[in-house]
Structures are given as structure tokens and as C-alpha cells.
C-alpha positions in Angstrom: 134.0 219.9 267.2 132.5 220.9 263.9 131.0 224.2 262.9 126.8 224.3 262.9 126.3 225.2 258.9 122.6 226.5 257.7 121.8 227.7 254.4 123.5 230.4 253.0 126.6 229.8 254.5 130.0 229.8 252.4 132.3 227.1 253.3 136.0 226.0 252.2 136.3 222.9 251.4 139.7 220.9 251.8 140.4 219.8 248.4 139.7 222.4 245.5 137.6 221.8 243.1 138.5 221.1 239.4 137.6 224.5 238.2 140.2 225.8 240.9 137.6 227.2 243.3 137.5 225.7 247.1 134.6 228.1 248.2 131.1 226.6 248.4 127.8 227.5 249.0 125.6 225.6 251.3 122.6 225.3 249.2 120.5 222.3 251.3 121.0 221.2 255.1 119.9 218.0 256.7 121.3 214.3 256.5 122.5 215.5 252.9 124.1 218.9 252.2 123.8 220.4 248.4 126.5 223.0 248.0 127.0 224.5 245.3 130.7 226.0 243.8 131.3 229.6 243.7 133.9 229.0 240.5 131.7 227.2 238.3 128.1 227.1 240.0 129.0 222.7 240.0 126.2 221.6 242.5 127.1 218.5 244.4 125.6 216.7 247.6 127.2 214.8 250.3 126.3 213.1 253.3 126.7 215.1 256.7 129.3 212.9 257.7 131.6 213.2 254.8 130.5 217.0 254.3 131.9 217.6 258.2 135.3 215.2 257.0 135.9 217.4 254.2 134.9 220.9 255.6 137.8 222.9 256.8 135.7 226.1 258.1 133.2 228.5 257.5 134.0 231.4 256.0 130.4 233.8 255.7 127.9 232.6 258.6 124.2 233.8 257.5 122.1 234.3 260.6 
């Protein structure tokens, strides 16, 4: 079962990013997610479903 994710939250992504980084911050929630890289500050959105495909786990929770 995937994680629940809400702003603020630092994620790891499967695949790194091109910069070397595979942290992300969740920026945006809802049927898109904007995250943004913690290597280069690179902001990118995906759907929820391929956000929850690519997501391995979350790393800093922000309750």
C-alpha cells in the first residue's frame, strides 16, 4: 500500500535525477503532485498514479 504524502514531505524517488540527486520535495498534492529536487531545485509534476509508481518511500513526514 502506498504512503499518504502532503506538502512538505521529502520523498526518494526510484530513479535519480540527472543532477545526481533522488530526494524530492513534495511541493503540490492532489490528482497532480509538483515536487521539486533537492540537488538542483528542478520542479517537475506527475500524475498521482505514476508519482505512487515511481515513489520508493518517504523519508521526512511533515505533520
Amino acid at each position: 500500500m502506498a504512503e499518504k504524502v502532503s506538502c512538505g514531505d521529502i520523498v526518494v524517488m526510484q530513479k535519480k535525477h540527472p543532477c545526481g540527486s533522488d530526494k524530492w520535495q513534495v511541493l503540490r498534492t492532489g490528482a497532480d503532485i509538483k515536487l521539486k529536487c533537492l540537488g538542483c531545485g528542478h520542479i517537475v509534476m506527475l500524475d498521482y498514479a505514476a508519482f505512487i509508481k515511481r515513489m520508493k518511500k518517504v523519508l521526512i513526514d511533515e505533520q
